[in-house]
TORSE-763559 format. One record per residue (C-alpha): residue in one letter; z, y, x. Coordinates in steps of 0.5 Angstrom, whole numbers, plus 500, padded with zeros to 3 digits. Each point is the difference from the previous one (the first is absolute). Last residue first. Layout:
BEGIN
AZYX...
***
This chain:
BEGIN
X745937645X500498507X506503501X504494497X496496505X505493499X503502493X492501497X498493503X505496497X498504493X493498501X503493502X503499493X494502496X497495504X494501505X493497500X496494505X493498498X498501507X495505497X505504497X505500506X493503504X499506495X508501500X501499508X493506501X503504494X507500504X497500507X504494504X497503507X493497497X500495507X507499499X499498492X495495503X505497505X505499495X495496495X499496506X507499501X502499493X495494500X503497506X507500499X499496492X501494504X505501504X505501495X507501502X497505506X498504494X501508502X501500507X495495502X495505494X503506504X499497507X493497498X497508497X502503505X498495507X492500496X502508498X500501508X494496502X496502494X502508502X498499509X495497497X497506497X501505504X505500506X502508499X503497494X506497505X506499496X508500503X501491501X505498495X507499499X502499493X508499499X503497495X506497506X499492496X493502498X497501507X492502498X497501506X493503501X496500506X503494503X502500507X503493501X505496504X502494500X506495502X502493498X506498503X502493501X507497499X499494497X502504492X495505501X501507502X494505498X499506504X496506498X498506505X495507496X496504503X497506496X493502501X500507503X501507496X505498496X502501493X507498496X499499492X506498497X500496493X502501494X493501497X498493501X507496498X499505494X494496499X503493500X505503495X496503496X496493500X506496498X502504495X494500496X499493501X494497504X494497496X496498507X493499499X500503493X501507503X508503500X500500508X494502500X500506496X506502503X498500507X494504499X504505496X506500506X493502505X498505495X506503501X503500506X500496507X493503503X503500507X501507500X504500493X506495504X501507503X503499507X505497506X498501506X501495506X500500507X495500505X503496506X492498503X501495494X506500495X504495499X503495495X505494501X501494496X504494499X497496495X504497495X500504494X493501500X498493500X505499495X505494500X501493497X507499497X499496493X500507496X494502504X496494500X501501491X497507502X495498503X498495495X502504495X494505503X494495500X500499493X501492499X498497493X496507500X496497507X499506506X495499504X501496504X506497499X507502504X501498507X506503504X498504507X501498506X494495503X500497507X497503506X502507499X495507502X496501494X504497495X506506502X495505500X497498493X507499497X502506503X495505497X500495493X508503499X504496495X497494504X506495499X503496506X501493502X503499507X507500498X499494493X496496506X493498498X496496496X493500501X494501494X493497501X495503498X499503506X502506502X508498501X503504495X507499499X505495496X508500501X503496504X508499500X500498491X507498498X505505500X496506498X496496494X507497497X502507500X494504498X500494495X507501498X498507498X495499497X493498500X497494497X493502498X500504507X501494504X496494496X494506501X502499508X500493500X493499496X498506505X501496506X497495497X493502498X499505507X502492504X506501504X500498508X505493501X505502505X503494498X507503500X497505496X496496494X507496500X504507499X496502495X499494496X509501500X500506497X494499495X504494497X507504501X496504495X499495496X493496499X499500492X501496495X506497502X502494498X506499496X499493498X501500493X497507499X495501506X498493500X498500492X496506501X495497506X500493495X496504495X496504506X497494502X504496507X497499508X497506502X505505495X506496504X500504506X504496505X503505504X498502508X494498502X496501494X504507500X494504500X496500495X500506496X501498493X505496502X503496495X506495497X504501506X504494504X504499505X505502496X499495494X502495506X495495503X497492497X494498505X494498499X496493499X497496494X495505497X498504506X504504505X505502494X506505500X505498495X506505498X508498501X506503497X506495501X505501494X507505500X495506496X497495496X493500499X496503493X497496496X496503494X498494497X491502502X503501507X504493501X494496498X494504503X504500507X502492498X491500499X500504507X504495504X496494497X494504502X502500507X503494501X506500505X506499495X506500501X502507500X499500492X506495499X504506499X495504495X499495498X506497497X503509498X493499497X501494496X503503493X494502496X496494501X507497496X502493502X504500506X505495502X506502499X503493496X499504494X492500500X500493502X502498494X496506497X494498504X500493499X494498496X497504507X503492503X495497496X495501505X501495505X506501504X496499507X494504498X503505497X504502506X506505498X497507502X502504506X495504500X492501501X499492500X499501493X496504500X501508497X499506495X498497493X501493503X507502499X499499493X497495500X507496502X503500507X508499501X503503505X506498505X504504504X505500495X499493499X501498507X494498505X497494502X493501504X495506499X497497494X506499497X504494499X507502497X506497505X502506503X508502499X502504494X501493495X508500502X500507498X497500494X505494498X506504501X496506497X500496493X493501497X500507496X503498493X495499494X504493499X498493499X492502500X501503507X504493502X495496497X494504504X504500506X501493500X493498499X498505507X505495504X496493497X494505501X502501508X503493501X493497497X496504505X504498506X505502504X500497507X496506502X506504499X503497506X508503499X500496494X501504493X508499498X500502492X507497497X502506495X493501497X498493500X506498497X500505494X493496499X503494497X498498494X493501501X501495505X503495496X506495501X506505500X507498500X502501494X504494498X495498495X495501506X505495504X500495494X492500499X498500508X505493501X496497502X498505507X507498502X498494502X496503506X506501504X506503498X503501507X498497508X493498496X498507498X500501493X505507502X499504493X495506502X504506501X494505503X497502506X494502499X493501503X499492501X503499493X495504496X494495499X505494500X503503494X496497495X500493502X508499499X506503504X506500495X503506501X508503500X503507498X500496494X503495501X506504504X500500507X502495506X495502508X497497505X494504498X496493497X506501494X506497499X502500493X507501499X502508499X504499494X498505493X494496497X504493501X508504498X497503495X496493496X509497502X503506497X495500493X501493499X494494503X498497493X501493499X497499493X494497503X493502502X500502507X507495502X496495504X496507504X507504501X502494503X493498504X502508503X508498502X498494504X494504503X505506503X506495501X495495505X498506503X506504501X505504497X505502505X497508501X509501500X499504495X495496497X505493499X505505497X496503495X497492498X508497500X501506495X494499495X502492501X507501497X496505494X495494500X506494499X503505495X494501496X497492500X507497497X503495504X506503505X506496501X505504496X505494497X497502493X493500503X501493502X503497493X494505497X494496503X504493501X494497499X497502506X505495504X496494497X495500507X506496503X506503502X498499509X493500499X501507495X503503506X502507497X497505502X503505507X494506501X500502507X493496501X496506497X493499496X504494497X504504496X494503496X496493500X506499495X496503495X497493495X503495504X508503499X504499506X509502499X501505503X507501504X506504502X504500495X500493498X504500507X496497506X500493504X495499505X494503502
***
C-alpha cells in the first residue's frame, strides 16, 4: 500500500491478527521490509499512533465490517476468513468488544438461499432436520451453494450457532410459520412434509397459547391435506377418530386419509385442530352438510342424514338446499326441499312431489321439516296445481281422490282459499253415472238446490251438469259445505240459472188457496219436526224451525189441469237446453210458492196414493235438497201422514211407533204457528 502516517496503520499481531485480514483494506506495517524485530517496538509504535492493541484494532474492523454490509460488499472469502478468526480466537483472551458482537448480530451480512443479507439470527444453517420441512417453505437458509458459501460453511456449525444463527429444528419453528409455501401440485407433498409441518405446530402452540398466526393460516388455506375425497384445505377437512365411527365411515366425508398418513396422524388432532381442521364430532355438520350433494349412495347419504339430525343441524338460509331421491341404492337424483313433502296420506302427488315417507323413517321425516324446511304436507298451491294438471289431462277422478282433494279444501277454507280456489280451478267435478267423475267447465257445472230440475235436466242432457259431492254424504266431508264451498268459488244454482216460464192448460187460470186444503197444517208440522229432530239427522232447533217455516210460508196456487211449466238452460258453447214438464205438484222455493194440481178424490184410491206420492216428494225435495239421503225417508213418512189426512192422534200414534218425539221447543214453535189451534 505504500507509505502511511503511523497514524493510519496496524501493526500484525499472530495471535488476532486474522481479524485485519478478514478485509484487504487494513495497511499493516510490512514486517518483510523492518524485519520481524519491528514487534519489539510495542509501545514506541502505539505512541507514534500505529494501531497495536487488540480492541482498537476490533473497534476499526467494527467500522470497516458495517460499511462492508451496507454496501452487501462481504463475500465468501471475507465470510469464511472472518469465521476461521473467531474459531483460532474461541479460547483466548481476545474477546470481540460490545460495539464489534453488536454490529455482527444487528448488520444484515449473510447471504441466504432467498437471494437476500440478514442478520444471524434471522438466518439458518440447513442440516438433515430441515430437509422434511424445506420443500413446503421457503426459508432463510444460508447460501452453501457453490456460486457462495459453498459446503464449507457447513464447518463452521459451532461459530455460526454461537452467533445465533439457528442450526437446529426445534429451534427454528418461527421460520416455518412465517415461510410456509405449499406447492401448487399437493400431490408433491409427502407424508414426511406434513408431520414436519404438524410438528411445527405443536412447538409453536406449546411456545405460546395464542392462536396460530393468521398470516400463516392463510398461506395453509389452500388444498393440500389428502382426503378420502382428494385434496382438500384444512378447514374443509375432517379428522375421523372412534368417535365419528359412532355415526359415519370414513369414506362418508371429507376425512383426512388414514391410510395414506398412517395412524399416527390422530396423535395430531390439537395441531391439526388449530390449523382448522375439524376435529370435534360436534362440530362437522355445517362440512357435511355441504359435502353431503356428493354423494350418490343411499346408505352413505342416509348415515349423513342421521349425523347431521342427531347434532341439530339446521341449513343456512344462503346454502344450496338439495334432498336425495333414490332409484336403487347407488343411483337417484338431488331435487330441491320444495318438490318435496314428507307425507301423502292420500297418495296422489307421486307424479308431482318427491314424497320422502317412501324413502326415509319417521326420525329422518322430522329432522327434513326442521333443518330443510320440508313441508309436511301438500300446500294449497300443491292441490291447485294437481288440479290443473288432472284438467289438462282430462284424466277422469277416482271417488277416492276427489274426496282427498275436497276434504284438503274444507279442512283449510279461508278467505285466501276461496280466493287461490276461485282463481285456479277452471273444471269442476260432476256426476258422470258411472264410477268415474268428469271435470267439466266451472259455467257448465251447476248445483242441484231444486232435485225436479236436476232430474229433468239429467234426463234430457248428454253430458253431465250437476256438481259431484260423496254418496252418501261422508262426516269428513258433509254434502252441504261442499255446496256451499261450489258456491262461494262461483258455480250457480240449478234454479237460478234456468230460464223458466209457467202455463196453464186449456187458458185455465191460477187460483190461490188455503194451504190447510192440502193438508199443509199441524199434524204435517209435527211430523216433520219429529223427523228433523230424530237420531238419523240431529238437525238444530233453529234450523229445523227454520226449514219449517220456509214450509209454512209458502203460497199454495191451485189449478184445475196440470201445469205446464218451460225451462231453458244456456250453456257456455252456446247451446240451450230446454224442457217442459207438467208436475202434479211443484215446490218453487225461489218465488215460495206451491202449485199443484186441485185434488180429485172422486178418483178413489189410486188417484189419493199417486197425489200423496207427488205431496210428500215435493215437501221432502223442498225441505232437505242439501241432504239427499235422508229425502226418501221423510217422503214415506209424508205420504203415510197423507194417506192419515195428518190426524193428530193418527201422527201422534205413527210418531211413537217410528221412535220419533217433540221437544219442548218445538211444542212452543208449533203453538206460535197455529195459535188458534189451542
Amino acid at each position: 500500500m505504500g507509505y502511511k502516517a503511523p497514524s493510519e496503520l496496524y501493526l500484525f499481531n499472530p495471535q488476532w491478527g486474522c481479524l485485519l485480514e478478514v478485509f484487504n483494506g487494513f495497511p499493516l506495517i510490512d514486517e518483510n521490509f523492518y524485519g520481524t524485530n519491528i514487534v519489539l517496538y510495542n509501545n514506541e509504535l502505539k505512541q507514534l499512533g500505529v494501531v497495536v492493541d487488540f480492541e482498537e484494532a476490533a473497534k476499526a474492523f467494527s467500522r470497516v465490517f458495517k460499511q462492508q454490509a451496507e454496501k452487501s460488499s462481504i463475500n465468501k472469502d471475507n465470510v469464511l476468513s472472518f469465521l476461521a478468526c473467531c474459531r483460532k480466537l474461541n479460547g483466548t483472551a481476545f474477546k470481540f468488544p460490545d460495539d464489534l458482537k453488536k454490529c455482527i448480530r444487528e448488520v444484515k451480512w449473510l447471504r441466504t438461499r432467498l437471494g437476500d443479507y440478514r442478520v444471524l439470527s434471522d438466518c439458518i444453517l440447513f442440516g438433515p432436520e430441515w430437509e422434511y420441512i424445506s420443500p413446503i417453505t421457503l426459508l432463510p437458509f444460508i447460501d452453501d451453494s457453490d456460486n457462495y458459501y459453498g459446503k464449507g460453511i457447513h464447518e463452521y456449525k459451532k461459530e455460526l450457532k454461537r452467533m445465533r444463527v439457528v442450526l437446529d429444528f426445534k429451534d427454528g419453528y418461527k421460520f416455518v410459520a412465517a415461510g410456509i409455501y405449499l406447492p401448487s401440485d399437493p400431490s408433491n407433498i409427502t407424508l414426511t412434509n406434513v408431520y414436519a409441518l404438524l410438528e411445527c405446530v405443536r412447538n409453536l402452540l406449546q411456545q405460546k397459547n395464542d392462536p396460530l398466526p393468521d398470516p400463516f393460516l392463510k398461506k395453509i388455506s389452500k388444498e393440500w391435506l389428502k382426503t378420502s375425497a382428494g385434496y382438500m384445505s384444512p378447514e374443509e377437512c375432517l379428522l375421523f377418530d372412534s368417535n365419528w365411527s359412532k355415526f359415519l365411515q370414513p369414506e362418508d366425508g371429507p376425512f383426512i386419509d388414514e391410510e395414506f398418513y398412517g395412524p399416527k396422524i390422530t396423535s395430531y388432532s390439537k395441531e391439526l385442530n388449530a390449523i382448522k381442521v375439524t376435529v370435534d364430532v360436534r362440530n362437522g355438520c355445517s362440512l357435511l352438510g355441504r359435502y353431503l350433494n356428493s354423494h350418490s349412495n343411499f346408505a352413505t347419504i342416509v348415515r349423513i342424514y342421521s349425523y347431521l339430525r342427531e347434532f341439530n343441524w339446521v341449513q343456512n338460509s344462503g346454502d344450496t338446499r338439495k334432498m336425495w331421491i333414490p332409484n336403487g341404492s347407488d343411483d337417484g337424483e338431488w331435487v330441491k326441499p320444495e318438490e318435496c313433502v314428507l307425507y301423502d296420506k292420500d297418495g296422489l302427488f307421486g307424479l308431482q312431489l318427491k314424497v320422502l315417507e317412501n324413502y326415509y323413517d319417521s326420525k329422518l321425516l322430522r329432522f327434513f321439516s326442521n333443518a330443510l324446511e320440508v313441508k309436511s304436507h301438500p300446500s294449497l298451491d300443491d292441490f291447485c296445481k294437481l288440479w290443473k294438471v288432472w284438467e289438462c289431462s282430462g284424466k277422469r277422478l277416482s271417488h277416492r281422490e276427489c274426496c282427498a282433494f275436497w276434504k284438503f279444501i274444507m279442512v283449510h277454507w279461508s278467505s285466501k282459499t276461496e280466493k287461490t280456489v276461485a282463481e285456479n280451478l277452471l273444471k269442476l267435478p260432476v256426476f258422470s253415472g258411472s264410477d268415474e267423475i268428469l271435470l267439466v267447465d266451472k259455467r257448465d257445472a251447476f248445483i242441484a238446490d231444486d232435485l225436479q230440475l236436476k232430474d229433468l235436466f239429467e234426463q234430457s242432457s248428454s253430458n253431465p251438469l250437476f256438481v259431484w259431492y260423496p254418496q252418501p254424504s261422508l262426516p269428513s266431508l258433509p254434502r252441504f259445505m261442499l255446496l256451499e264451498i261450489y258456491s262461494k268459488i262461483g258455480v250457480r244454482n240449478i234454479s237460478e240459472s234456468v230460464l223458466k216460464e209457467v202455463f196453464t192448460m186449456d187458458g185455465d187460470g191460477l187460483e190461490q188457496v188455503n194451504p190447510s186444503e192440502i193438508l199443509i197444517g199441524k199434524g204435517l208440522v209435527k211430523l216433520i219436526l219429529g223427523f228433523l229432530a230424530g237420531f238419523s239427522l240431529k238437525m238444530e232447533e233453529e234450523k229445523r224451525h227454520e226449514a219449517v217455516r220456509s214450509l209454512l210460508d209458502l203460497t199454495v196456487i191451485e189449478t184445475n189441469e196440470p201445469i205446464t211449466i218451460g225451462y231453458s238452460l244456456s250453456l257456455s258453447s252456446g247451446e240451450r237446453l230446454k224442457k217442459e214438464v207438467k208436475p202434479m205438484i211443484r215446490w218453487e222455493r225461489e218465488s215460495k210458492k206451491l202449485f199443484t194440481v186441485k185434488m180429485d178424490r172422486s178418483g178413489g184410491h189410486r188417484s189419493i196414493i199417486e197425489y200423496a206420492t207427488c205431496f210428500s216428494e215435493a215437501i221432502s225435495e223442498g225441505l232437505l235438497w242439501k241432504k239427499e239421503d235422508h229425502i226418501r225417508e221423510l217422503a214415506e213418512l209424508i205420504k203415510l201422514g197423507f194417506v192419515l189426512e195428518f190426524n193428530e192422534e193418527a201422527i201422534e200414534f205413527l210418531m211413537k211407533i217410528k221412535n220419533l218425539q217433540l221437544f219442548l221447543e218445538d211444542d212452543r214453535f208449533i203453538s206460535s204457528a197455529f195459535p188458534s189451534d189451542d
